[in-house]
N, C-alpha and C positions, 0 to 999 in steps of 0.2 A: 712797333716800328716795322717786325719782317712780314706782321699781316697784314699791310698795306700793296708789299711788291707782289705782284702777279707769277711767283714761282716761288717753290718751296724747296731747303734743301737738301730734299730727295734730287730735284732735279738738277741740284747744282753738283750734286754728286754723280749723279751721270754723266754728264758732259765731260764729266773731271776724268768717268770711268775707274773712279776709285771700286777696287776689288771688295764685294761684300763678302765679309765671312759668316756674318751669324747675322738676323733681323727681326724684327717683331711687330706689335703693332705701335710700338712707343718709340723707335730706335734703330736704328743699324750699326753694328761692326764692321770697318772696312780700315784695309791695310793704311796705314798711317804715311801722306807725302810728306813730311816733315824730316819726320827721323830715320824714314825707309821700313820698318819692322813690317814681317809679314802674319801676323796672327790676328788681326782685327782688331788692335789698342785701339783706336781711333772711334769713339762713339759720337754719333750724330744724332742729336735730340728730335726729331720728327713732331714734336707739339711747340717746343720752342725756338726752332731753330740755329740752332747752334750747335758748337762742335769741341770732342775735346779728346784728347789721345793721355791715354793714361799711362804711355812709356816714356815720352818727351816732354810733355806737359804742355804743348799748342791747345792755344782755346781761343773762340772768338766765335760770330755770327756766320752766318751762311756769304754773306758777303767779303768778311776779309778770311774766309775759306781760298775761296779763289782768290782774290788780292795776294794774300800772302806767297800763294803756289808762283805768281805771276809777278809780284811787285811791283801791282797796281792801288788805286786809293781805291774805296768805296763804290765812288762815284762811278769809274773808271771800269768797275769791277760789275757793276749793274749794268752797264750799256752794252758790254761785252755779254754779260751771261744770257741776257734779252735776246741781241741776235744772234748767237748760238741756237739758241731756241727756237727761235723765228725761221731759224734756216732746219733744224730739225737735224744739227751736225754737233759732234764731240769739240772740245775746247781743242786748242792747239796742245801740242805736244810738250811736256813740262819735264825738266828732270830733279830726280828724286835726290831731295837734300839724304847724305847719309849722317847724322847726328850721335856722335856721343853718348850715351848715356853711362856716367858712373854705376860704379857697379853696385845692388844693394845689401844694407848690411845683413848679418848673416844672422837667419834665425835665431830664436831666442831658444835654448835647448829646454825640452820639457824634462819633469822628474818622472821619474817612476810611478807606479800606479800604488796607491797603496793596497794593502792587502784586501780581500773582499769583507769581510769582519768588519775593518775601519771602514770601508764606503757604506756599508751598509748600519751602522751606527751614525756614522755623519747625516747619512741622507733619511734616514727613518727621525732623527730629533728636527731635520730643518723640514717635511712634510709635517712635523708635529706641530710647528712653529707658525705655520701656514694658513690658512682659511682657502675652502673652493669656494669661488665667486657664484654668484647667484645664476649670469648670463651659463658660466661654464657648467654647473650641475644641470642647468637646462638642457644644453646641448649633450651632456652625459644618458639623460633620461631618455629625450631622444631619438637616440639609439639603440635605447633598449634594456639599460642596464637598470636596475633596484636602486634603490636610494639604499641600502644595505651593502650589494655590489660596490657601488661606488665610493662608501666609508672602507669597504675590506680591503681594494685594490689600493686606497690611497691617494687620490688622483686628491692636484693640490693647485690654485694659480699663482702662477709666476706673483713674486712682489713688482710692486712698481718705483719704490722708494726705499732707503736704509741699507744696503745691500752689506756696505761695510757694518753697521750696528748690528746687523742679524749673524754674522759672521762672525764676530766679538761675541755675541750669544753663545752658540756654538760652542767656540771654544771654554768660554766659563762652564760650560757644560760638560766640560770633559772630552768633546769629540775633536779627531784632528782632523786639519783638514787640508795639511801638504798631502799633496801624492791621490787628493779624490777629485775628478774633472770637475770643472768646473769653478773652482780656486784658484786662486791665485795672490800673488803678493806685490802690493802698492809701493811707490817709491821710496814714500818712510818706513818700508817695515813691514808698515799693519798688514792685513788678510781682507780680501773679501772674497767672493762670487760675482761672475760672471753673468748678471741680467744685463738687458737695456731696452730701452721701448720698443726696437723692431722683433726683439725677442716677448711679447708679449703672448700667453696664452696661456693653458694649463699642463699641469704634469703629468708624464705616465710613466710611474717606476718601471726600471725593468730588472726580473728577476733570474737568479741562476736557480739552477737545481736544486738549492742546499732553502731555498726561497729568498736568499738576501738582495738586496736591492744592489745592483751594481754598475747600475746607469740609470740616468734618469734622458727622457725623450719630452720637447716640449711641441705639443700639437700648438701651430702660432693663429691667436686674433685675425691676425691678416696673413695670408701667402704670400711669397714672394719670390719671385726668380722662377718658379712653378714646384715651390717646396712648400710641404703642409707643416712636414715636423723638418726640427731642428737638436742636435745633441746640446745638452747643458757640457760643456766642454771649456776649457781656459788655455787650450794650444795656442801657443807662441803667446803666454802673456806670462812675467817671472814665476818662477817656481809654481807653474802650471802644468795640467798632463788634457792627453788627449781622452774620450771617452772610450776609444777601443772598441767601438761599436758591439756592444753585445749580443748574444743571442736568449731572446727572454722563452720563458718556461712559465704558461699559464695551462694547469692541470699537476695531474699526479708524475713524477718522478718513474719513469721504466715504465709507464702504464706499455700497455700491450700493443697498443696502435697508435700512433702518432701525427698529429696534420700537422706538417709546414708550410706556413703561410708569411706575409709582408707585417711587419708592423705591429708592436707589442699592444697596442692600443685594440687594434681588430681582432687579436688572438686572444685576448683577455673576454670581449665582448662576444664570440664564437663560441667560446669554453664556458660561459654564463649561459650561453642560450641551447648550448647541446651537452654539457658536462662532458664533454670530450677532449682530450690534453692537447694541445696547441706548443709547436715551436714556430719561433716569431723571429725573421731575420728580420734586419729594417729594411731592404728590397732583397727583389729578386737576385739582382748579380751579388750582393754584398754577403757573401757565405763565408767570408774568412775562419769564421769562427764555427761555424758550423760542421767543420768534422770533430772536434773533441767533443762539442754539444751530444751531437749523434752516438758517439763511441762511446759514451758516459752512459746515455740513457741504453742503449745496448745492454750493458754492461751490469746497467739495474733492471732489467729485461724487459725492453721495449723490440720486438718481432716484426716489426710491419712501420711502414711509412706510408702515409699519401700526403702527394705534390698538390696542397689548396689552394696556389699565386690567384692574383688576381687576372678573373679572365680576360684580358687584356692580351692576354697569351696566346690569345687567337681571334683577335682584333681581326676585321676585316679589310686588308691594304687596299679599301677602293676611295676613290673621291666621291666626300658628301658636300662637303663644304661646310663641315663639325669638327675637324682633327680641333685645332685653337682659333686664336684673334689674329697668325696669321698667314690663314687660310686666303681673305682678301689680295695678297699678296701673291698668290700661286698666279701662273700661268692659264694652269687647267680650270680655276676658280667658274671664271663668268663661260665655261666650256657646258655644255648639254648634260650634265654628268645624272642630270632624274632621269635622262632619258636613254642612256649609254655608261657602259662601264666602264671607268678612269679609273687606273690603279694609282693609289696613292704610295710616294715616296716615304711620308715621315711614318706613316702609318706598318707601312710594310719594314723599315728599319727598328721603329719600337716594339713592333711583335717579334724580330727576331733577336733586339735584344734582350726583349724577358724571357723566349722559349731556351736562349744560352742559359741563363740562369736554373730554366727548368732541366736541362740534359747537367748542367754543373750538379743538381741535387742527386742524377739518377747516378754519375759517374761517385759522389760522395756513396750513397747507398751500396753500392755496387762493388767500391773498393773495401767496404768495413762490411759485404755480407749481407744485410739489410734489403730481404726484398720493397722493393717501391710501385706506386702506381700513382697516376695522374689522375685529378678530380676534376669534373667539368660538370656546368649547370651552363643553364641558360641558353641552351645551345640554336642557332638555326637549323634549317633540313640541309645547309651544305657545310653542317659541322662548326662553322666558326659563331663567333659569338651573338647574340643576336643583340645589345648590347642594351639589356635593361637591369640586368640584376651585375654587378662588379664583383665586389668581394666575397668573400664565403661567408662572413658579418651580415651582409646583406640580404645574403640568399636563406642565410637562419633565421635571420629577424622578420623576412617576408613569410618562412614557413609558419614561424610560429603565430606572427598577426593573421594566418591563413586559419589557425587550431584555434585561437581563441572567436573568432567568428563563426568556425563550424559549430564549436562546442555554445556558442550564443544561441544559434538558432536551433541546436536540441532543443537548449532547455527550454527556449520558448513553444517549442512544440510537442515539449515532452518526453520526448526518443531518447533513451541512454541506450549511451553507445555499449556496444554487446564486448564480453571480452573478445582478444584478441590472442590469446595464447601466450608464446615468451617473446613474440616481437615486439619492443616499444612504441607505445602507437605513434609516437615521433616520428619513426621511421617507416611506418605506412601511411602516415602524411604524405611524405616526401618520394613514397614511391606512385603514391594515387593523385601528387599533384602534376606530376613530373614523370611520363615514363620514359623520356631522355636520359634519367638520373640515378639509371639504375645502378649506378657505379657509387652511391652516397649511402646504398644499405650497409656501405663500409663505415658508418657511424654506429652499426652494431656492433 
């Protein structure tokens, strides 16, 4: 029906001058004429045309958008919106119904965590219980990891079915399972787990110090919202608890030196490819837990930190017309920007909020003692990033498909490599690939 009229309700939203707060390339948020709210309830479909405010609950097409604002019919509502258009002028002046809304009920209060012992017995029997799918070992491999790696760390794919039956397992098994994320309790009673199809992918334990599993992180089949992983979590569902976002521990306990990096998944896979001890927040800003982490491993005599974030930390804020999908959208888009420098807004905001994260680790370091330093690869000749290699994952996995190709073409021509003395030739790899990098013979 609405890809028939010759305007879309982007522009009907213009004319309306409804306020956008957030947009993309499937949608816009804009303050809501119905009930008055100013946060962006109001989303506007862009592929379908249609609209729908998720504080009042108005919904309907692009047409009785305006109709309703105006209480006009359809018809009435298209003749009107045409020559607004036609005239290249805002709608008339409308005012803003203010709407009621009841108030909602009050979360569901979660229980307590159970102790690390119990999460880690619950969730080591329901990995046992599991199979990794065929697609997911593939994308495990890779990446880099051994088919040995990837039995040791655990990594398992979500179920797609049974959730309460696997859950009744469980507990004939001995394990409990109030009080571990992810749980929860159904209205008769029973127990399950927290899956559902949008949560589909595979799992990546995360561990503490002691090695127990005390979170589990699901990297998902599909992204969404521009999230890769997701907590196995059951907040606000009965007798549920939150994950607590953990901070995982891939390598030795106190070891000497320590990288903190994003993500248990890429610190798991960094520690396989350089045997070097990896602390894993799940981002940059989300450190909550990272000073008793810190203070622990101290304490079992870890000396030294480096800061491994993803280098996105020094993202370059100019316009390429690469940030996302909606780039289209900018102002400065169809702007000369190959041929002139446009400093980019989202770009230059999301570098400065991972480098907050970076100064949050130096101030963490800083207050327990702990000297720190920053780790940079990939760099251009004006310091920022040149953006081909991301993670420290990446940058090990490139080093090392770098060594098994050198050491290919020895032995094809015979040449062994002559000793090197006590430096790992790992890391005259990475100083002869890279003299940028001279900051990574801190992997020594």
């Amino acid at each position: 029906m609405y890809q028939d009229l010759p305007f879309t309700i982007r522009e009907v939203a213009g004319i309306l001058n409804l306020h956008v707060r957030h947009k993309n390339a499937a949608s816009l948020d804009v303050d809501c004429p119905f009930c008055g709210e100013h946060k962006g309830k109001l989303n506007l479909n862009l592929t379908k045309n249609v609209f729908k405010c998720n504080r009042c609950g108005e919904s309907g097409g692009m047409l009785s958008l305006y109709g309703k604002i105006y209480g006009v019919d359809n018809g009435t509502a298209c003749k009107e919106i045409k020559e607004a258009l036609g005239r290249n002028e805002k709608a008339p002046e409308y005012r803003v119904r203010q709407v009621k809304i009841p108030p909602k009920e009050s979360e569901i209060p979660n229980v307590p965590q159970a102790a690390d012992e119990v999460k880690d017995k619950t969730y080591a029997m329901l990995l046992s219980m599991l199979p990794l799918a065929r697609p997911h070992e593939e994308n495990l491999l890779k990446r880099g990891f051994t088919m040995e790696q990837i039995e040791d760390n655990g990594y398992r794919s979500t179920p797609v079915f049974g959730f309460r039956k696997l859950t009744e397992r469980l507990l004939e098994s001995g394990c409990t399972v109030e009080g571990v994320p992810g749980f929860y309790q159904e209205k008769d009673g029973g127990w399950s787990v927290h899956f559902y199809p949008k949560s589909s992918g595979f799992m990546v334990p995360v561990r503490n110090l002691d090695g127990l599993i005390v979170g589990i992180q699901i990297r998902l089949d599909h992204p969404r919202d521009g999230r890769k992983y997701m907590w196995l979590s059951s907040t606000n569902y009965p007798m549920g608890t939150s994950s607590g976002s953990p901070t995982h521990l891939a390598g030795k306990p106190g070891d000497g030196t320590v990288f903190i990096t994003e993500g248990p998944l890429k610190g798991d896979l960094a520690h396989a490819l350089s045997g070097r001890t990896f602390g894993c927040v799940p981002g940059a800003n989300q450190y909550a837990n990272l000073p008793p982490f810190l203070q622990k491993m101290k304490l079992l005599g870890t000396e030294f930190v480096y800061e491994a974030y993803d280098m996105d930390k020094l993202l370059k804020p100019v316009c390429r017309g690469d940030y996302n999908e909606k780039c289209r959208y900018c102002e400065t888009y169809r702007k000369s920007w190959k041929q002139e420098r446009i400093p980019c807004e989202k770009k230059g905001i999301k570098r400065q909020n991972i480098q907050r994260g970076c100064h949050k680790l130096a101030e963490i370091c800083q207050d327990l003692g702990i000297p720190m330093k920053m780790l940079t690869w990939d760099c251009d000749v004006e310091g920022d990033w040149a953006e081909h290699v991301k993670g420290v994952d990446d940058y090990l996995y490139g080093l090392e498909q770098k060594k098994k190709e050198s050491s290919l073409k020895y032995m094809r021509t015979g040449v062994v490599f002559p000793k090197r003395g006590s430096t790992p030739f790992f890391m005259q790899t990475i100083s002869k690939i890279c003299g940028m990098c001279k900051k990574l013979l801190a992997f020594t």
